[in-house]
C-alpha positions in Angstrom: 0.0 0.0 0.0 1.3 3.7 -0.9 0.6 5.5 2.1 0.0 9.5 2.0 2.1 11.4 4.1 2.3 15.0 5.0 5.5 16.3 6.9 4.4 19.7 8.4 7.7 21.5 9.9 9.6 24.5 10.7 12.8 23.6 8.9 13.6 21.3 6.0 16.5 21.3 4.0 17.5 22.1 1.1 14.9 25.2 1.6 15.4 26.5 5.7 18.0 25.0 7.8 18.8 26.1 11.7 19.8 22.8 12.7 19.6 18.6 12.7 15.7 19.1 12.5 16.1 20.2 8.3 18.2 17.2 7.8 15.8 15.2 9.2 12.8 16.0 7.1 14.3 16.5 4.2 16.2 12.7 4.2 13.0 11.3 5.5 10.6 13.5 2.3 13.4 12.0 -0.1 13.9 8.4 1.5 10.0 8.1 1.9 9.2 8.9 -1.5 12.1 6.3 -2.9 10.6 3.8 -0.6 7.1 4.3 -2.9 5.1 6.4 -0.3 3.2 9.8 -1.7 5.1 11.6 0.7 4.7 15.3 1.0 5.9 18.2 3.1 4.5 21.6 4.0 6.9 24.2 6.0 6.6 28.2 6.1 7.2 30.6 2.9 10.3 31.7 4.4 11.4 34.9 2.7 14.8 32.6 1.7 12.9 30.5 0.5 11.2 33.2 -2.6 14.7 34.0 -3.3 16.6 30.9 -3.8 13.9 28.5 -5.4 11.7 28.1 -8.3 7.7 27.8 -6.6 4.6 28.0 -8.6 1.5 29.5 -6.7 -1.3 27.3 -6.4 -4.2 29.3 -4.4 -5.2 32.1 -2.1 -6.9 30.7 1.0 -8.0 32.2 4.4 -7.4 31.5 8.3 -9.4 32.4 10.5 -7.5 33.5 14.0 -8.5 35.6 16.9 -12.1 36.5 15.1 -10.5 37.5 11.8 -9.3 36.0 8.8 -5.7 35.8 7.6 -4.8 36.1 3.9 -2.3 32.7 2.9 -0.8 31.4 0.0 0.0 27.8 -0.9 3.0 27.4 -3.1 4.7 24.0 -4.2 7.8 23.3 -5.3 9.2 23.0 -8.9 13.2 23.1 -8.4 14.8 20.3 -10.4 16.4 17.7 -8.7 14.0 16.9 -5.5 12.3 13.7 -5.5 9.3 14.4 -2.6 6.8 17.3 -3.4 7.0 20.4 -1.3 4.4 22.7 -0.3 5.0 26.5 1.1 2.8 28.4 3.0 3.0 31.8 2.2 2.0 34.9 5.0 3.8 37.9 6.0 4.9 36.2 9.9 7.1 34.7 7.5 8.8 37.0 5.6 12.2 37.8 7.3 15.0 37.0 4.8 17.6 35.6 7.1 15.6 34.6 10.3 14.0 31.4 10.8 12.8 31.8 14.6 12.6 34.8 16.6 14.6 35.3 19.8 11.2 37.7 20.9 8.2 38.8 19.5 8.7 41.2 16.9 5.6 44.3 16.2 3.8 42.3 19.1 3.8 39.1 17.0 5.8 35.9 18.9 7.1 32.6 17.2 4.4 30.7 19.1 1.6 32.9 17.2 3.5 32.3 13.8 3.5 28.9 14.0 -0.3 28.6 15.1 -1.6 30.3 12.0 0.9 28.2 9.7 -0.4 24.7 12.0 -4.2 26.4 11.1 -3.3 27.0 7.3 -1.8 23.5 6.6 -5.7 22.2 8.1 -6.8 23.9 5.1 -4.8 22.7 2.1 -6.5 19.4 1.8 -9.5 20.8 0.2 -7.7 22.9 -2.6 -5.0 20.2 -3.4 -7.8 17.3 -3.3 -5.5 15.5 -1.5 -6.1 14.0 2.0 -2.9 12.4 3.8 -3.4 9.2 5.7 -1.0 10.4 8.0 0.1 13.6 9.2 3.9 13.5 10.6 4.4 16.1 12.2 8.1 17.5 13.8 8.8 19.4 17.4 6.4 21.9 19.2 6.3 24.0 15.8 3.8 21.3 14.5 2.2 19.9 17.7 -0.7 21.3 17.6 -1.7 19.9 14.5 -3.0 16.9 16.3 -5.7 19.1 18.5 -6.8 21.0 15.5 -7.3 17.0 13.8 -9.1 15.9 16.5 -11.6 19.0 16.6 -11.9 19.4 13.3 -13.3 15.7 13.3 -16.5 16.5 14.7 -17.6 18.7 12.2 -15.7 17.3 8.9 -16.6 14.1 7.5 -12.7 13.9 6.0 -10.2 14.8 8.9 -11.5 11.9 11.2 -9.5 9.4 8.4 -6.0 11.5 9.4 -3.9 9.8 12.2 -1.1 12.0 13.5 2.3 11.2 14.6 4.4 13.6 16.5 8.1 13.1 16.5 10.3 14.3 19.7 13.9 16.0 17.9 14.8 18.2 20.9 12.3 18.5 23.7 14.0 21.9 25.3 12.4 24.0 23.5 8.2 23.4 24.1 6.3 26.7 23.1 4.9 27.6 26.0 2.8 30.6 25.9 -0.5 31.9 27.9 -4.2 31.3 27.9 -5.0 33.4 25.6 -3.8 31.3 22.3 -6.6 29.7 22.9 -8.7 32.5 21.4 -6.1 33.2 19.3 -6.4 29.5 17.6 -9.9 29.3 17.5 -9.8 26.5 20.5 -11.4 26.9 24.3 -10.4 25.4 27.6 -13.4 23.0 26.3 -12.4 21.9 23.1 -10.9 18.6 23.6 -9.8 16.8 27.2 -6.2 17.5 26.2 -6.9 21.1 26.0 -8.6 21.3 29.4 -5.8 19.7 31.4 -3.1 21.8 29.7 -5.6 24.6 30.7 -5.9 23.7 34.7 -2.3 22.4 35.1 -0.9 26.2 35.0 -1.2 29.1 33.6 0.5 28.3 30.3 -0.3 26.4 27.7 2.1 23.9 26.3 2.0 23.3 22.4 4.4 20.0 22.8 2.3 19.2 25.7 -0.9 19.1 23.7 0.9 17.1 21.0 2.1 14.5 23.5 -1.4 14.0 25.1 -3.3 14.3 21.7 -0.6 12.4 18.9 -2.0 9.0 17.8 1.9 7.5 17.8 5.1 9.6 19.4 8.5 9.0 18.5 11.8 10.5 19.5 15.0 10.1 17.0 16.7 7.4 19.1 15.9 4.4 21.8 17.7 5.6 24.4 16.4 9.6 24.1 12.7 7.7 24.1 13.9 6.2 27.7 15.8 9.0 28.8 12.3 11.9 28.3 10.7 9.3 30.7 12.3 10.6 33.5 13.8 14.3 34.5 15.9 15.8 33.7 15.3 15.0 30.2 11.7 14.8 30.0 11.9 19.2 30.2 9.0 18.6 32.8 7.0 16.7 30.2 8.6 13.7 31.5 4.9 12.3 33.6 3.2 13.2 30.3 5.1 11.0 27.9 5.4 7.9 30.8 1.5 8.3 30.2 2.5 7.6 26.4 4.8 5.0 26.7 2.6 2.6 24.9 2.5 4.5 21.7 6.1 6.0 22.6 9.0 4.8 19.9 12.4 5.8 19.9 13.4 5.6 15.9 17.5 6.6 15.3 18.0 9.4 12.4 19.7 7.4 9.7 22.3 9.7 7.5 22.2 11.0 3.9 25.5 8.2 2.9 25.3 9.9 -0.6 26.2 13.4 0.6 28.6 12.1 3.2 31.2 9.8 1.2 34.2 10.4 1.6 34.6 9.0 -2.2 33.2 11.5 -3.5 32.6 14.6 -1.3 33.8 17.8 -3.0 34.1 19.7 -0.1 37.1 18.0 1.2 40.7 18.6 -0.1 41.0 14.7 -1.0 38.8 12.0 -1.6 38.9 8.6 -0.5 37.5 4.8 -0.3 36.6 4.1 3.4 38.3 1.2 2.7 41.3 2.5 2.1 41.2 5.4 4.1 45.1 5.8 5.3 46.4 7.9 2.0 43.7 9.9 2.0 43.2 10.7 5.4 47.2 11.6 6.2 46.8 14.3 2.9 43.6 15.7 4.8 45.2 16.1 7.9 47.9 17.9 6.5 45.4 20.1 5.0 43.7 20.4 8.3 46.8 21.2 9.8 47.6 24.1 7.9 44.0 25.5 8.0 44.1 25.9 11.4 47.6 27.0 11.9 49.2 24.1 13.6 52.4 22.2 12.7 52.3 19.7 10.5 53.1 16.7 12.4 51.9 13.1 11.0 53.2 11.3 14.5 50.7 13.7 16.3 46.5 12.5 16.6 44.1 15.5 15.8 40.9 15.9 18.1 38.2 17.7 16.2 34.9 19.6 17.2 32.4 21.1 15.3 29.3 22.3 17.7 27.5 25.0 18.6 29.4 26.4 21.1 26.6 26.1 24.1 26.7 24.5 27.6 24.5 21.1 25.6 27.3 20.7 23.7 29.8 20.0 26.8 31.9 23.5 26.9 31.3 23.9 30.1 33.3 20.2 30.8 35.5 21.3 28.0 37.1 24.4 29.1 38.1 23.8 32.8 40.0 20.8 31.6 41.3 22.7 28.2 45.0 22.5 29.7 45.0 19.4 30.7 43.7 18.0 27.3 46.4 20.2 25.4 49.4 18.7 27.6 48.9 15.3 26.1 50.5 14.5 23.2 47.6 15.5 20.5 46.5 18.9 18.3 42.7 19.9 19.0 40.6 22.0 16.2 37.5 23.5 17.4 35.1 25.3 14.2 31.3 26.5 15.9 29.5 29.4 17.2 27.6 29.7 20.2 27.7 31.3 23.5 30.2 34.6 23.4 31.6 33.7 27.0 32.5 30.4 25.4 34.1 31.9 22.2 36.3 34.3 24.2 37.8 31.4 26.3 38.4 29.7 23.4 40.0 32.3 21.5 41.9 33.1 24.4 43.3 29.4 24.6 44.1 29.4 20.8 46.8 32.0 21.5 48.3 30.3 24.7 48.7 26.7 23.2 50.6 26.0 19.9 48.4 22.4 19.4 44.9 24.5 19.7 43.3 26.0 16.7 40.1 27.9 17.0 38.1 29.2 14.2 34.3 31.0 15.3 32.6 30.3 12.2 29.8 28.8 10.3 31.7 26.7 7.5 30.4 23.3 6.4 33.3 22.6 3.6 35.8 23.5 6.8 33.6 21.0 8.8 33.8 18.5 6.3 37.8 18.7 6.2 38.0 18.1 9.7 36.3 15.1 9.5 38.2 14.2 6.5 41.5 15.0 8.4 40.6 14.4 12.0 41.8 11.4 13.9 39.3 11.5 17.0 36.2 13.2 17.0 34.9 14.7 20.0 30.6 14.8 20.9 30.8 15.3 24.6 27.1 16.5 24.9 25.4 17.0 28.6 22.3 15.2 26.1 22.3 14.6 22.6 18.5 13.2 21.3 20.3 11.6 18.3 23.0 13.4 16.9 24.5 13.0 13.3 28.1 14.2 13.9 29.3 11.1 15.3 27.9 9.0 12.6 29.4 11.5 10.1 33.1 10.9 11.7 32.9 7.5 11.5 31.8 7.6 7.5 35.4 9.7 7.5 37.2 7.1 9.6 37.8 9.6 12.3 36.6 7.8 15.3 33.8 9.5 17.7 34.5 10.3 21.4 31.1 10.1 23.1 28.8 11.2 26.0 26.9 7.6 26.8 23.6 9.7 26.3 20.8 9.7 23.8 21.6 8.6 20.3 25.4 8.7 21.0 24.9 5.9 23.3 22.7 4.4 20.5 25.8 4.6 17.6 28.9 4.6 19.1 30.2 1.0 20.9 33.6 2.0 23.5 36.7 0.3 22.4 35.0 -0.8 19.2 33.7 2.1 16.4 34.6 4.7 19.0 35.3 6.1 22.7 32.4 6.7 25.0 32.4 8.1 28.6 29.4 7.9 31.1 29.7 11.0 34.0 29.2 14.3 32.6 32.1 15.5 34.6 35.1 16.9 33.0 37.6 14.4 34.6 36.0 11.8 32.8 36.1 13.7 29.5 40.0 13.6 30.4 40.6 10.6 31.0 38.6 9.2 28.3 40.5 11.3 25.6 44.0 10.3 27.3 43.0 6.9 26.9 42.4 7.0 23.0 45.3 8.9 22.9 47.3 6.1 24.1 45.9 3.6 21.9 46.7 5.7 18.8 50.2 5.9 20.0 51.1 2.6 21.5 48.0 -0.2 19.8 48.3 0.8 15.9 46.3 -2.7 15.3 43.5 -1.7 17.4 43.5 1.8 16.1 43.3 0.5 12.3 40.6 -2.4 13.5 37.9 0.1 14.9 38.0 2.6 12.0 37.7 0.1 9.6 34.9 -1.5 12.0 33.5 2.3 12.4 33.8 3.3 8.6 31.7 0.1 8.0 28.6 0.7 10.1 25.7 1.3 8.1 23.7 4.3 9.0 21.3 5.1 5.9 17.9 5.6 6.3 16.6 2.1 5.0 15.9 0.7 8.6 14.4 3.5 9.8 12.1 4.1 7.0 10.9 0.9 7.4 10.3 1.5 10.8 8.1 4.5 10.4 6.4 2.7 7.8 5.5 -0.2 10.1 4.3 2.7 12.6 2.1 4.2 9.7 0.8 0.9 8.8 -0.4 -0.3 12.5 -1.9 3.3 12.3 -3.9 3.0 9.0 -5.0 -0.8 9.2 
């Protein structure tokens, strides 16, 4: 059976990108539709979006919001090259050319009001595409209201009733939370469903991911141990009693990665290409290349510790810096490329000129990210939580083996002492001692080194299993 699916999100690459959430979508609108599913996806007319793709306008339609009715416009895709279909909804709240999300509201408008009118419009595309989805996916508290709107939309429509919703879990810190009065605003009362009412009484916000949670047919989260880990504080934000109410139709699903765009074979962005079965030409040309990017000497006797993160407290900086010294007396060289947090990037900075084996660049570059995986020998993902994380899995594709936080899909992907390093208290002693200890194994066990990148560059982490598991989900849904 083809099965009709509509992603709704905030972010989908190759059209908006903030973070691992695009990546997501997109591989799972391109996957899905290579799998045989109609598989569509609807995110905002992003003003980017108008000026870097080719869109045809397919209607004028209204929402109705806070007793008044909102002009939209429903645009769909027609760039070459994209095998799902993808639909863009088009409204002023969307029109910034370089902002995705707003840090606060801007002309009395906030993020959480944005993304109720585009959850509202994609409730009323249906109708003019003559297209009803068997399933509506939808991704994060942007889209978690969708499920509500399903359910009351049921008891007047004889259509929407057919739609079963899942909700998937990417990163639950962020939860739009916002007050009473959305309720208005969306059209909804205190009344409108039981979900509604008991986000209502619990305080005096409402929760959009909270409503989702309650009101999703099926729930997932992008890896088995982040689906066990939101159970429970601190990683269930607060939600955590909601989703143990869940666990039934709770599934923890790991992100698979796009293995065409990351090959090492034949990625451009890297100085020199290479089979990850023969990695070791390849890899000593891109570390001298690395080397000289970053300003350090070029020293083939020497392994190289790479990071690429946002440079934020998640992330592990705050384990990372106290022990910066002590890292950078062992015999290694440490590149660090990210943004973040400016009390992070000036202690960084300020290391970079005190150490000789530290290079620090505060940027935004993925063909630089790329050539430190390409030239990197170790790989470090020390999150405080990580719900999947691709990084890791992109290392090991470029034989540079991941050092890991035992948390969320980092636990899931990375096996200690055999595709990588992984150390269990979030405490920067044991981010030490867990780094000192690959370091020794590079230096003094060359047979081991050489048996887990070629163990590593081996795993298999395309999206073929997990497709099939969302199909699965999708089936038991629609039967």
């Amino acid at each position: 059976m083809s099965y009709k699916i509509l992603h709704a999100t905030a972010e989908c690459v190759p059209f908006a990108k903030v973070g691992g959430l695009a990546d997501v979508v997109g591989a799972l609108t391109e996957k899905m539709t290579d799998h045989g599913l109609d598989c569509r996806t609807v995110l905002p007319y992003y003003g980017q979006i108008n000026d870097n793709f080719k869109t045809e306008k397919l209607s004028t339609f209204s929402v109705l919001l806070k007793d008044q009715y909102y002009d939209t416009v429903l645009h769909r895709c027609i760039e070459g090259g994209l095998k799902g279909t993808y639909y863009f909804i088009e409204h002023p709240f969307f029109n910034d050319q370089t902002d995705i999300y707003w840090d606060a509201a801007r002309n009395g408008i906030s993020d959480v009001e944005r993304f109720v009118l585009f959850s509202k419009a994609v409730m009323e595309i249906f109708t003019i595409l003559d297209w009803w989805p068997d399933v509506i996916h939808c991704h994060d508290w942007h889209t978690a209201i969708i499920p509500e709107l399903i359910d009351i939309y049921s008891l007047g429509e004889p259509n929407y009733p057919n739609i079963k919703t899942v909700l998937t879990i990417h990163n639950l810190a962020a939860q739009g939370k916002t007050g009473h009065e959305v309720l208005h605003y969306a059209g909804m009362s205190a009344g409108s469903t039981p979900s509604i009412w008991e986000d209502f009484i619990d305080d005096d916000k409402i929760n959009l991911f909270k409503l989702g949670i309650l009101s999703a047919d099926k729930i997932t989260t992008v890896s088995p141990t982040y689906a066990k880990e939101v159970l429970s504080a601190p990683l269930g934000m607060g939600l955590e009693s909601y989703l143990s109410r869940r666990k039934k139709d709770l599934q923890g699903i790991i992100n698979g990665l796009d293995t065409d765009l990351y090959d090492p074979a034949t990625d451009k962005k890297i100085a020199y290409q290479f089979d990850i079965n023969m990695p070791a030409v390849g890899k000593a040309a891109n570390k001298i290349v690395l080397q000289e990017k970053f300003g350090l000497a070029v020293n083939d006797k020497l392994p190289v510790l790479g990071l690429v993160t946002r440079i934020v407290e998640q992330k592990g900086l705050d384990i990372i810096i106290p022990q910066l010294s002590k890292i950078l007396s062992l015999p290694l060289q440490f590149v660090i490329l990210g943004t973040g947090q400016p009390v992070y990037e000036q202690e960084l900075k300020k290391a970079a000129t005190k150490f000789d084996n530290l290079g620090v660049i505060i940027d935004f570059d993925d063909q630089l990210a790329r050539q430190i995986f390409a030239g990197s020998d170790l790989f470090l993902v020390p999150s405080r939580f990580e719900p999947c994380g691709l990084t890791q899995m992109i290392a090991m594709r470029y034989s540079s083996l991941p050092l890991v936080r035992s948390t969320g899909g980092l636990k899931d992907t990375v096996l200690d002492h055999e595709t990588g390093f992984v150390f269990k208290e979030y405490t920067g002693i044991s981010l030490f001692n867990k780094i000192a200890e690959a370091v020794k194994i590079y230096n003094n066990k060359p047979a081991l080194w050489q048996a887990m990148l070629m163990k590593a560059a081996r795993q298999d982490w395309s999206w073929d299993k997990s497709i099939d598991r969302f199909i699965n989900i999708y089936e038991k849904l629609t039967r």
